[in-house]
C-alpha positions in Angstrom: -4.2 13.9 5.5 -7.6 12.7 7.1 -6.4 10.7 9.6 -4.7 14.1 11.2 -7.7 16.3 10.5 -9.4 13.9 12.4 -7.7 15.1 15.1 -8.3 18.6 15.1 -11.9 18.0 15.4 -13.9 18.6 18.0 -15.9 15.3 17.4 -12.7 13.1 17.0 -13.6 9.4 18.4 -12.1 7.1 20.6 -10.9 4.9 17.5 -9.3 7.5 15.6 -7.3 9.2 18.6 -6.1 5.4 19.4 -4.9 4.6 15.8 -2.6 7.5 15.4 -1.2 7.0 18.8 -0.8 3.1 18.1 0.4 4.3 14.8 3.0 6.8 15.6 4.2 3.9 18.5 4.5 1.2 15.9 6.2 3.5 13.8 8.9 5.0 16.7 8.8 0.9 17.8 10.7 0.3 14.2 12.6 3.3 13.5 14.2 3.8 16.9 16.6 1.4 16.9 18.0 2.8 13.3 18.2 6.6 14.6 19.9 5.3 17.8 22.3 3.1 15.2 22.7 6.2 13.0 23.5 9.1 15.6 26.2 6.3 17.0 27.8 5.8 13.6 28.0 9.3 12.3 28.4 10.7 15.6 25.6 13.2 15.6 23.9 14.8 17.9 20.5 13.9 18.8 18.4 16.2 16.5 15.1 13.8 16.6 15.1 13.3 20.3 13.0 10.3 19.3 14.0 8.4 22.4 11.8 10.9 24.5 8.9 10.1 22.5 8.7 6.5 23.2 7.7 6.6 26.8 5.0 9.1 26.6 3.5 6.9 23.6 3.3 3.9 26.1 1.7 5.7 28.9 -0.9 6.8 26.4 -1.3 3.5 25.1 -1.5 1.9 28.2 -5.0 3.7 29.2 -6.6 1.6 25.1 -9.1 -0.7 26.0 -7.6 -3.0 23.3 -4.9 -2.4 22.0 -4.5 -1.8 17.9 -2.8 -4.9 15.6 -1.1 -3.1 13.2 1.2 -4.2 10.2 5.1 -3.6 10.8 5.6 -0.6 9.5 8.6 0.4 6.3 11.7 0.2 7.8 13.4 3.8 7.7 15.7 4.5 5.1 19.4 6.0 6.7 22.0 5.3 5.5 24.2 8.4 5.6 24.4 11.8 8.1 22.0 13.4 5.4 19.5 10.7 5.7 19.7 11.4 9.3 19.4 14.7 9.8 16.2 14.9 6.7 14.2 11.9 9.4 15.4 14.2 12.6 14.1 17.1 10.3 10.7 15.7 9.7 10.4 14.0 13.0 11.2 16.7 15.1 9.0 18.9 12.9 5.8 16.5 14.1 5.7 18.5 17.0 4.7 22.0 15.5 1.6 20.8 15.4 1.3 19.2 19.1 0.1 22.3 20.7 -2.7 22.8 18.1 -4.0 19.2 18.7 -3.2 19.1 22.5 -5.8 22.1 22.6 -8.4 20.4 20.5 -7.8 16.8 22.5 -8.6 18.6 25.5 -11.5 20.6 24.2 -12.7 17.1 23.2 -15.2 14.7 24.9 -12.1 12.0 25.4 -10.3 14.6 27.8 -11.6 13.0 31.0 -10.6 9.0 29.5 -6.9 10.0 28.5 -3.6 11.3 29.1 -2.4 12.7 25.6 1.3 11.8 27.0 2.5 12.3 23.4 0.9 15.2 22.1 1.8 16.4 25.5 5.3 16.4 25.3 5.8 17.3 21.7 3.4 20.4 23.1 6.1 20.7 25.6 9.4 20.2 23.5 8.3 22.6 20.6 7.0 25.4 23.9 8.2 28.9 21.9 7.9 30.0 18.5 11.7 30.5 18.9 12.6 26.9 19.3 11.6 25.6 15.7 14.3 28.3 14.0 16.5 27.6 16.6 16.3 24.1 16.2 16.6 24.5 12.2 20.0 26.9 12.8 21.4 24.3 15.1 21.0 21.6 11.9 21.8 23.8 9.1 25.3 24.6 11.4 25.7 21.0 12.3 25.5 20.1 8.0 27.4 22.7 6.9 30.4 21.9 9.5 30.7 18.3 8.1 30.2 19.8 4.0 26.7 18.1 4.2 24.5 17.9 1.2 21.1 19.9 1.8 19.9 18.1 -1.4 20.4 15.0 -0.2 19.1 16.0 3.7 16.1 17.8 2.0 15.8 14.4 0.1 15.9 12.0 2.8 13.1 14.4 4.6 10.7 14.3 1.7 10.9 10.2 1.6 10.8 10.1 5.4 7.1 12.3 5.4 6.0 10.3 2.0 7.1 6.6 4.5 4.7 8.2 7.4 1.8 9.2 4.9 2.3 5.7 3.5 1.7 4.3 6.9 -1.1 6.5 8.3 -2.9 5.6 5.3 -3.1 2.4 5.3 -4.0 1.7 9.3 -7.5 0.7 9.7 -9.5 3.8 10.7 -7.2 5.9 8.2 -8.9 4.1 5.4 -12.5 4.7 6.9 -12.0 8.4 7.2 -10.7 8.5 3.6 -14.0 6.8 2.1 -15.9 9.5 4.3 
């Protein structure tokens, strides 16, 4: 996706970095409160930890100049444990990439004008090779405990990445990359 391999360049701009954090903040903005609402009626753990993610978000956006105006994003789709667990999947999976981008960020010419709060603590919460298997053992455990579908789990993870490419490709700089 362009708008992310923006971000592993060493020449990423000001307006790029801002839209994929105002971006992923819109996006946590509309699907928190249906994770929280989920992981309440199912009674499952909190695999996404998407909670955490909301404050470091708001610290980076709180250093914009202007801040983005951004279309309300797809509402996510969960409506069963499976659902839930295929959006923790792919959410939580976001973060294997923090520490890649967290380098590059810093190696980047915006280093000394922002925080990087989020890529920051997804850097953090993803720390040794050995969390992502242990992380995917703890699920696969979790859904075959409560006679889980992985079909319907893997499902619900493929239309929760297709809602965040949908997203990402419509928000403003997204599309000038693309015609790039």
């Amino acid at each position: 996706m362009a708008l992310f391999q923006a971000l592993s360049s060493a020449n990423i701009s000001a307006a790029h970095y801002e839209t994929v954090i105002s971006g992923f903040a819109a996006l946590l903005s509309c699907w928190q409160p249906q994770f929280a609402l989920a992981a309440q009626t199912y009674a499952i753990p909190d695999f996404a930890h998407i909670a955490d993610h909301g404050l470091a978000l708001q610290q980076d956006i709180t250093g914009f100049s202007a801040p983005c105006c951004l279309p309300e994003p797809a509402a996510a789709t969960i409506c069963s444990p499976e659902d839930y667990l295929g959006y923790s999947y792919v959410w939580h999976g976001a973060s294997l990439g923090a520490q890649f981008i967290l380098a590059r960020l810093r190696a980047s010419a915006l280093n000394t004008n922002y925080p990087f709060a989020y890529y920051q603590q997804l850097s953090q919460q993803s720390q040794a090779a050995t969390h992502w298997p242990l992380w995917c053992a703890d699920l696969n455990t979790y859904a075959a405990k409560q006679q889980l579908s992985t079909t319907a789990i893997t499902l619900a993870a493929q239309r929760c990445f297709s809602q965040i490419i949908d997203w990402f490709s419509v928000l403003p700089v997204a599309t000038d990359i693309a015609a790039e």
